[in-house]
C-alpha positions, 0 to 999 in steps of 0.5 A: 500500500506504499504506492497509495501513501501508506505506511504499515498498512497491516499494523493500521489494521490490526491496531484498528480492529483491536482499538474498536472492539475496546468497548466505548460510548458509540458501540454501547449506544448502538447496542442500547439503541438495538436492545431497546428500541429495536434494529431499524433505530440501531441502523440509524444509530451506526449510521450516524457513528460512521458519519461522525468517524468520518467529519473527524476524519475530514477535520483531522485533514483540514488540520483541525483538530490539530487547532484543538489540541494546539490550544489546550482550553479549546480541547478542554471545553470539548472534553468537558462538552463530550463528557456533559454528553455522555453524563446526560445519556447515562442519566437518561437510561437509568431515568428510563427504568422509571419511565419504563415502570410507569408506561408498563402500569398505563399500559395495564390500564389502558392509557398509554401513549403511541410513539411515532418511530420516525420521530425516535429514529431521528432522535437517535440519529442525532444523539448518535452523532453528537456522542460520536463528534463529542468525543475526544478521544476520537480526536486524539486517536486520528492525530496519535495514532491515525497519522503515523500510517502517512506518508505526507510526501505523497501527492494527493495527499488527500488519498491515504487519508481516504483509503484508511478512512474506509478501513476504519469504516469497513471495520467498525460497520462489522463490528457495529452489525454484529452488535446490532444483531446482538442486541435482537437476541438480547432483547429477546431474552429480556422480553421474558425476564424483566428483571435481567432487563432492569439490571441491563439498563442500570449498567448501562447507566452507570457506565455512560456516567463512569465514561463521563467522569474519566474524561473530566479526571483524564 
């Protein structure tokens, strides 16, 4: 892969496919998303987890995010956004078991209320992506790790950056897809046990909020 600009083309993999199978905040939100609100909803989810690799990717070649981390007050307030991000999410699932009580006791008496679906997947969509672009460990991941796999002689220089995006992408589309079918299966298991359910979603909870709180103390 030398003749495209790019350096250890191989140990890029490798490195790739090990640092996204770590678990983080857009594979647990996507496999949350899939548990909870079903595949259709997931789709959008990893959707907007690929567009936002991506625009990090671009900025990382239009010299951004080298910017951010030149000033480090500016990287510290998207530091602190990203973990205000994943804090209010991480709320949000452990709100939702209280929420999930009361929909269940309407429900038996006949006063629940319809969702609209496009209306969730929307929402999904975005809360995706702004979990994605609020994360800096992206942003130091595609400028420590990402650019040592350039070779910044090579003309265009806008093509290795463009070949290893798309691997990046390959990969986490297969991971994000078997979390995606994972997720169904464990929905129905936790169809039928609702208290497995409960305990799920409180973990998922707390570690939304653990992530924030290591990215304020990081």
């Amino acid at each position: 892969m030398e003749n495209l600009g790019i350096l250890q083309f191989w140990t890029f993999v490798s490195g790739v496919i090990v640092i996204i199978l770590l678990p983080g905040p857009n594979s647990l939100f996507v496999l949350k998303t899939s548990i909870s609100r079903g595949a259709q909803a997931a789709w959008q989810a990893l959707a907007a987890v690929l567009l936002g690799d991506a625009l990090l990717i671009l900025l990382a070649y239009l010299g951004v995010a080298s910017l951010l981390l030149a000033s480090p007050e500016l990287f510290r307030w998207v530091r602190y956004l990203g973990a205000a991000y994943l804090l209010y999410l991480g709320v949000q699932i452990l709100l939702s078991l209280r929420q999930h009580k009361a929909s269940a006791d309407n429900s038996t008496t006949g006063t629940g209320t319809n969702h609209h679906p496009h209306n969730i997947s929307g929402s999904v969509f975005r809360k995706s992506l702004l979990l994605s672009l609020t994360n800096p460990k992206a942003i130091l991941f595609y400028l420590s790790f990402f650019i040592q796999f350039i070779d910044y002689s090579y003309q265009p220089a806008w093509l290795p950056y463009l070949v290893l995006a798309l691997v990046l992408e390959l990969v986490s589309l297969c991971y994000l897809t078997v979390l995606i079918y994972a997720g169904r299966a464990i929905a129905g298991f936790f169809r039928h046990q609702p208290l497995a359910a409960k305990a799920g979603n409180l973990l998922l909870g707390l570690l939304f909020s653990a992530f924030a709180i290591r990215l304020v103390w990081a």
